[in-house]
VEXVEX-912570 format. One record per residue: x, y, z of N, C-alpha, C in turn; residue in three letters. Coordinates in steps of 0.02 Angstrom, whole numbers. Layout:
KOLRO      npx      npy      npz     capx     capy     capz      cpx      cpy      cpz   residuo
KOLRO        X        Y        Z        X        Y        Z        X        Y        Z       Ala
...
//
This chain:
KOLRO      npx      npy      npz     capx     capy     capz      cpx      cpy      cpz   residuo
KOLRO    -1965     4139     2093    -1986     4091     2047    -2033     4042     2078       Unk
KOLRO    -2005     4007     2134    -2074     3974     2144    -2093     3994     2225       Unk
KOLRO    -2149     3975     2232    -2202     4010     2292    -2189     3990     2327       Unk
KOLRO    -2192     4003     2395    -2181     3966     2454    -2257     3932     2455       Unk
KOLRO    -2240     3863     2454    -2285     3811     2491    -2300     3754     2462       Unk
KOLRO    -2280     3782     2388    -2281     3752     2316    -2201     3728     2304       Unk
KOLRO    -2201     3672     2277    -2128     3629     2268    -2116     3621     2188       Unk
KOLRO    -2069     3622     2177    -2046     3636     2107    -2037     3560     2086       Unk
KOLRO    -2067     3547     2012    -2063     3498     1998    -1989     3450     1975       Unk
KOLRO    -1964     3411     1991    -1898     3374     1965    -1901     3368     1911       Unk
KOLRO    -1832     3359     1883    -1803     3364     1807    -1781     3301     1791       Unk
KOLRO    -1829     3272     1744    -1789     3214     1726    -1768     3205     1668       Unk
KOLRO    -1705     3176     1655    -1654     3185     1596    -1640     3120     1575       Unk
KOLRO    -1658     3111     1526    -1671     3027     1479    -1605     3026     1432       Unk
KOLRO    -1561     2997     1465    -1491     3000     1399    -1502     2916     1376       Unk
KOLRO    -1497     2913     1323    -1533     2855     1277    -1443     2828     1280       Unk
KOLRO    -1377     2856     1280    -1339     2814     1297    -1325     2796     1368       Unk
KOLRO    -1316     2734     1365    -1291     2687     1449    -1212     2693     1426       Unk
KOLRO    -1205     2724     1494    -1152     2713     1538    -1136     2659     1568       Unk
KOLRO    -1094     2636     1573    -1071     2553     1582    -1019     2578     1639       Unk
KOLRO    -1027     2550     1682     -972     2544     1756     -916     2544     1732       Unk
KOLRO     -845     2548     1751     -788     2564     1739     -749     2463     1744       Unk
KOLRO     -797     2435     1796     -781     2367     1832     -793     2305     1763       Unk
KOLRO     -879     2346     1729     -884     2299     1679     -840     2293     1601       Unk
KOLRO     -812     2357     1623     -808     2371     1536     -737     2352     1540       Unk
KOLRO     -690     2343     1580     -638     2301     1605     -641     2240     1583       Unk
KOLRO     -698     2214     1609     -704     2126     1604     -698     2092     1559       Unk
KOLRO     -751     2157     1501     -760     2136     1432     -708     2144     1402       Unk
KOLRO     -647     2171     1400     -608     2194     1356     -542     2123     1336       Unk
KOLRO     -521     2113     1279     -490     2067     1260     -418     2062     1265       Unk
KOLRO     -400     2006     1320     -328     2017     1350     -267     1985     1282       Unk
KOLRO     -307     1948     1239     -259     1941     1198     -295     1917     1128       Unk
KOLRO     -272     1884     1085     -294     1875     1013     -331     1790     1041       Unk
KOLRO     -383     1794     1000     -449     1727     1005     -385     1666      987       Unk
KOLRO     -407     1615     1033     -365     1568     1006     -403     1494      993       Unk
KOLRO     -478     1511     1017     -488     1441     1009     -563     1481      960       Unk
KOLRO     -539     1428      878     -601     1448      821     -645     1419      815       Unk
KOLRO     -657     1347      861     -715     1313      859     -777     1319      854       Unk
KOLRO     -818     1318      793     -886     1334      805     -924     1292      844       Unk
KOLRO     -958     1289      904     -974     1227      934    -1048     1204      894       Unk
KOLRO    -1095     1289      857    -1133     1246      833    -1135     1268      758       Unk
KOLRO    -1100     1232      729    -1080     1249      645    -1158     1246      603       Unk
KOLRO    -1203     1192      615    -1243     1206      578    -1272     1259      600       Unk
KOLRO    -1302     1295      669    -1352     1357      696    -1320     1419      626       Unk
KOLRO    -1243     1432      642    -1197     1477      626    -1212     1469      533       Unk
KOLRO    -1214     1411      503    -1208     1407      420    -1301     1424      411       Unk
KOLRO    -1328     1399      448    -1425     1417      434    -1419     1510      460       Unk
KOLRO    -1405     1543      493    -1420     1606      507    -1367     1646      452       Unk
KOLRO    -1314     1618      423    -1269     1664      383    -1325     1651      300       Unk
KOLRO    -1359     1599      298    -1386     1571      245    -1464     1599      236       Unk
KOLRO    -1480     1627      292    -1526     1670      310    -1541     1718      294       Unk
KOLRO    -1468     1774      314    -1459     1818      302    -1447     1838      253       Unk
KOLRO    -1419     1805      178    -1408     1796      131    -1488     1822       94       Unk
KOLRO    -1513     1749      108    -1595     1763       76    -1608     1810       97       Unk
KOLRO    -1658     1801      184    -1676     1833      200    -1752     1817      195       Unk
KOLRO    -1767     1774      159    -1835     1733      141    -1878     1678      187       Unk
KOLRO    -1798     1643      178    -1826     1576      201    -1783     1580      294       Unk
KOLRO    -1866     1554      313    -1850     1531      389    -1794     1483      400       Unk
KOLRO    -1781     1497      453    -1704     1461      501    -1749     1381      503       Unk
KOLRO    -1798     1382      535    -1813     1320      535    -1833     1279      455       Unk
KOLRO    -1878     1326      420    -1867     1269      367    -1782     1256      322       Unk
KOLRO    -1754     1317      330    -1685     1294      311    -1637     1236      351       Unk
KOLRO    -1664     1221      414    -1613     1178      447    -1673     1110      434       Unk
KOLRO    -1721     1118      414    -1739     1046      385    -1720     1019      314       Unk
KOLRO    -1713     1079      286    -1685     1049      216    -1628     1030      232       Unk
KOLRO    -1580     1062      269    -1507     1034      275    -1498      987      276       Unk
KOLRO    -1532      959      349    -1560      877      383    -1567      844      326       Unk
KOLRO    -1609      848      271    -1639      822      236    -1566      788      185       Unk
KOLRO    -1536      880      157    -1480      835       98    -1430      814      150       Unk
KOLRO    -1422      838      176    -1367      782      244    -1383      715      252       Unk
KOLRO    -1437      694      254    -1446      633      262    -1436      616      180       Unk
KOLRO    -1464      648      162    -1443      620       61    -1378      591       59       Unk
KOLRO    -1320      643       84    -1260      648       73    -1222      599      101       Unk
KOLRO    -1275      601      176    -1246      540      221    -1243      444      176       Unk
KOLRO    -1313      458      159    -1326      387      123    -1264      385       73       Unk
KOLRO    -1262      427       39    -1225      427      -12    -1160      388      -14       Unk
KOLRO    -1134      448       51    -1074      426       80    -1075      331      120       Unk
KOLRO    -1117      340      136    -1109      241      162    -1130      199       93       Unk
KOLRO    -1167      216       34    -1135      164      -15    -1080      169      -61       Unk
KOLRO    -1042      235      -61     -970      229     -101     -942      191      -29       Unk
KOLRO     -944      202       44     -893      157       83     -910       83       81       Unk
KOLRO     -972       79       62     -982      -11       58     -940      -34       -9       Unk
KOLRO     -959        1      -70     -921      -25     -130     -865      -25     -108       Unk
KOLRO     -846       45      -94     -761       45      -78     -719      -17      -29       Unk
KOLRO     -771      -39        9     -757      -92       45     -759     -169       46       Unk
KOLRO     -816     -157        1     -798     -241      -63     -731     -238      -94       Unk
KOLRO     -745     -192     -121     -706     -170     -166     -629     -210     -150       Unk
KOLRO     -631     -163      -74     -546     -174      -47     -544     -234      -24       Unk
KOLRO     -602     -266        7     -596     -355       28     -562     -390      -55       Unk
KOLRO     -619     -388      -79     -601     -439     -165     -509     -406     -178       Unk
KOLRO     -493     -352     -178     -428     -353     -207     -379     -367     -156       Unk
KOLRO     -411     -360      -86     -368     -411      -38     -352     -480      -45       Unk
KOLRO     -424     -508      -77     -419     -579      -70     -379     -605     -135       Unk
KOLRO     -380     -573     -201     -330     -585     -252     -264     -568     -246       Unk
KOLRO     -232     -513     -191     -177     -509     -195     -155     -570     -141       Unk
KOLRO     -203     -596      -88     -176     -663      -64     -163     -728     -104       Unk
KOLRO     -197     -723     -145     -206     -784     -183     -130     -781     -251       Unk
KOLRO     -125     -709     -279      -67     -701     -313       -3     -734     -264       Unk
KOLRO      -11     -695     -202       62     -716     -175       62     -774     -158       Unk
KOLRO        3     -802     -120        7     -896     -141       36     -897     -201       Unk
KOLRO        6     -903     -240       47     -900     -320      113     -911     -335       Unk
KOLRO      147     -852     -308      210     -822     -320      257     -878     -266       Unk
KOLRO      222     -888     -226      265     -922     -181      277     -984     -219       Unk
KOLRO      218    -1026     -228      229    -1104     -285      261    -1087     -313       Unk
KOLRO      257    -1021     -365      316    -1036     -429      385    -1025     -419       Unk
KOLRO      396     -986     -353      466     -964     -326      480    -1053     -289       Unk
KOLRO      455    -1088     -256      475    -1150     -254      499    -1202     -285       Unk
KOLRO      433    -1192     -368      466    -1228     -413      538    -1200     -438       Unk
KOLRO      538    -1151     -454      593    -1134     -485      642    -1147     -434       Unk
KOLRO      657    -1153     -376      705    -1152     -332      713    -1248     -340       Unk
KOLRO      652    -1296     -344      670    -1364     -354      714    -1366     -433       Unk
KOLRO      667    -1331     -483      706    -1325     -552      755    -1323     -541       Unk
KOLRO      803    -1255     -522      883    -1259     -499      929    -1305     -461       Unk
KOLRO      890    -1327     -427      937    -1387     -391      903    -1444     -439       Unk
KOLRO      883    -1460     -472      883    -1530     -519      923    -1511     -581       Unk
KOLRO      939    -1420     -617      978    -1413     -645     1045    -1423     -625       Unk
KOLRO     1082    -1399     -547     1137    -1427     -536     1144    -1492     -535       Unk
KOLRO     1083    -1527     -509     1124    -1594     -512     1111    -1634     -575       Unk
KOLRO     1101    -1599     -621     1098    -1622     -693     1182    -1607     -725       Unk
KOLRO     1191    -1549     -702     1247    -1529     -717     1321    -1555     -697       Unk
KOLRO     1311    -1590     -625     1350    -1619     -609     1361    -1692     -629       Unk
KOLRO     1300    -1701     -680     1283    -1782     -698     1329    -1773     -784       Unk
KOLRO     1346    -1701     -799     1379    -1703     -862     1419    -1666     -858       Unk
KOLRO     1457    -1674     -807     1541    -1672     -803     1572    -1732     -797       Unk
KOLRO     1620    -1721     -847     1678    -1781     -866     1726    -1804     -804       Unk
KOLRO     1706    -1860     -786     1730    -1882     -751     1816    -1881     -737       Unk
KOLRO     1829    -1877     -798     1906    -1876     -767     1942    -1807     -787       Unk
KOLRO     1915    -1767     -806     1944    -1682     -806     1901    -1646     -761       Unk
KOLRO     1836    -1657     -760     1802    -1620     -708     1766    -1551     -763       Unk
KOLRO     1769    -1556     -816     1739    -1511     -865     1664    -1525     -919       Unk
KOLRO     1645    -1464     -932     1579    -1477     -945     1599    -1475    -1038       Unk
KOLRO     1597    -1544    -1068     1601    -1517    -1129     1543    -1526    -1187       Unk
KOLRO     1560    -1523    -1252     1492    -1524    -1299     1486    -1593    -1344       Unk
KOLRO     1539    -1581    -1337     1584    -1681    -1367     1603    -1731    -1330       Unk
KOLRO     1544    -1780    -1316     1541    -1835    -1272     1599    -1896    -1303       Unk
KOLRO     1607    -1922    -1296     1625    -2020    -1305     1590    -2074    -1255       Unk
KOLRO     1547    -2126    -1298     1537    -2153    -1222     1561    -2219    -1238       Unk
KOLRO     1595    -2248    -1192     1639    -2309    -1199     1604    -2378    -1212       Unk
KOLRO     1621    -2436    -1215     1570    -2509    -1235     1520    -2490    -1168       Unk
KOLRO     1564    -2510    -1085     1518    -2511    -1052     1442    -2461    -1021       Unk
KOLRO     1455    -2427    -1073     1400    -2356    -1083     1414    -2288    -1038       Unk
KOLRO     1479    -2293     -990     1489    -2230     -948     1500    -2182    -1027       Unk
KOLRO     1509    -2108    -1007     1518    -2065    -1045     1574    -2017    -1037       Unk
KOLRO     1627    -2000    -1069     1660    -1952    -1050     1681    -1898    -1108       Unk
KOLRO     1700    -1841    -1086     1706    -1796    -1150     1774    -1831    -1197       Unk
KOLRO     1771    -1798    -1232     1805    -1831    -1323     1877    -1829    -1303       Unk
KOLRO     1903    -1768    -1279     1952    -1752    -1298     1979    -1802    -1219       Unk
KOLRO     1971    -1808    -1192     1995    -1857    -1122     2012    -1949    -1152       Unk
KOLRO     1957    -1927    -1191     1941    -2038    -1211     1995    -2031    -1267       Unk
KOLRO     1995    -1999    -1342     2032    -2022    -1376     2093    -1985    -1389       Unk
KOLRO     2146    -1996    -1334     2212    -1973    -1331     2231    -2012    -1287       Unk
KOLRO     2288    -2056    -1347     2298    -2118    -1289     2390    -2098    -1254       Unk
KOLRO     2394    -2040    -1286     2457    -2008    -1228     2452    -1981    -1172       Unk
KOLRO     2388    -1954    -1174     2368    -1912    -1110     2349    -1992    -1060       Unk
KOLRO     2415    -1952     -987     2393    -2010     -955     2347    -2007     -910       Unk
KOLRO     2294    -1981     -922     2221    -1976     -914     2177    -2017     -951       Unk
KOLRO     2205    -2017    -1013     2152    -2066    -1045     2156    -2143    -1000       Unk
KOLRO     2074    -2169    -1001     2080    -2211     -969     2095    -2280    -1001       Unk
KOLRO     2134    -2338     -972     2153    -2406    -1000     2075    -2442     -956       Unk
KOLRO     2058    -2432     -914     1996    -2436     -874     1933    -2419     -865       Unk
KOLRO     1881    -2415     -884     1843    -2379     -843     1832    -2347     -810       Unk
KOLRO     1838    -2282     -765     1854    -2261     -704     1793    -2277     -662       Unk
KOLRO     1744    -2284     -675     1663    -2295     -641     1672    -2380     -641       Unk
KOLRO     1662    -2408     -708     1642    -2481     -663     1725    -2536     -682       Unk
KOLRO     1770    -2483     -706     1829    -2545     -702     1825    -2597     -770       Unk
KOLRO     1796    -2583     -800     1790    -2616     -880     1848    -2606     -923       Unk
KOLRO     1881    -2645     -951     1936    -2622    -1005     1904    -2599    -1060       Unk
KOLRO     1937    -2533    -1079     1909    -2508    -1137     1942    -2522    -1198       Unk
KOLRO     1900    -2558    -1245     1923    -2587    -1319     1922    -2528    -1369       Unk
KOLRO     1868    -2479    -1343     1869    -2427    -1407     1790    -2394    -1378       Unk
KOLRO     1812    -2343    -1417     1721    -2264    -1402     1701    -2288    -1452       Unk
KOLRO     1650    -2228    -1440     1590    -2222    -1468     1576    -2127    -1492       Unk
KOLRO     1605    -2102    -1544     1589    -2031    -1505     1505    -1994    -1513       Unk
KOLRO     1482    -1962    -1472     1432    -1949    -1482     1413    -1852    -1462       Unk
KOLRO     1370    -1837    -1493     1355    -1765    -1475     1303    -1741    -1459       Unk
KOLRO     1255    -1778    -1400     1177    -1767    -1385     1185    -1701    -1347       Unk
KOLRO     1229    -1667    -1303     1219    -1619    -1274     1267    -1535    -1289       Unk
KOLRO     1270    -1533    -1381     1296    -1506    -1401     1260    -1442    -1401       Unk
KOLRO     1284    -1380    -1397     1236    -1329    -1386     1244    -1263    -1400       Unk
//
């Protein structure tokens, strides 16, 4: 087949698949399930899936429009947080001002009650210690309930005054705090 003197030409054999080392294809291989899903660059990843979609429009003019309503969105978003933030000052400053409020009227009412007890204690009958609806008030103007003043067996009823020591000649009956 071939001549002496003359050299036979080499065979070269083009295999269009690569063979990959035994060392690399090790390296690559996945020791367990992905655990970290972070896209580090979310917009590159949403403009090339958005791309691919069309298929029209360039990566770059699509990541300027983005820019573009992003910043729309952005503005947007800082004047609902400014309203929202008046917003929340003013109903801060009325719910301070209510509980000021609430506090005065919880004071008054707490002075109201103690000027009602000692109103109350100003119309008890001095000599039973009871609150009644039927006063008597004697010449020297003290007051006591009815049924105490005119019963001259009960030896409670007074021959005296019990407050200023006045002999009592006779009542008066009266019913201003009948109710």
């Amino acid at each position: 087949m071939a001549t002496s003197g003359t050299m036979a030409s080499p065979i070269i054999i083009v295999d269009d698949d690569e063979i990959q080392s035994p060392e690399l294809r090790i390296s690559r291989l996945r020791r367990g399930p992905r655990r970290d899903y972070r896209y580090l660059d979310y917009e590159r990843v949403l403009a090339e899936s958005i791309d691919d979609t069309t298929g029209s429009t360039s990566s770059r003019k699509r990541r300027r429009t983005e820019t573009k309503e992003r910043s729309t969105l952005d503005d947007a978003f800082k004047k609902l947080r400014t309203t929202f933030d008046g917003e929340i000052t003013m109903l801060r400053e009325r719910n301070r001002m209510l509980r000021d409020e609430l506090r005065l009227k919880r004071n008054e009412h707490q002075k109201g009650k103690e000027v009602l007890i000692q109103l109350r204690e100003k119309l008890r009958c001095k000599i039973c210690y009871e609150h009644p609806d039927r006063w008597a008030t004697l010449a020297c103007g003290h007051m006591f309930c009815l049924s105490c003043a005119e019963n001259p067996e009960n030896p409670k009823t007074p021959k005296k005054c019990p407050l200023c020591r006045a002999p009592v000649k006779g009542f008066l009956p009266c019913y201003p705090f009948a109710g």
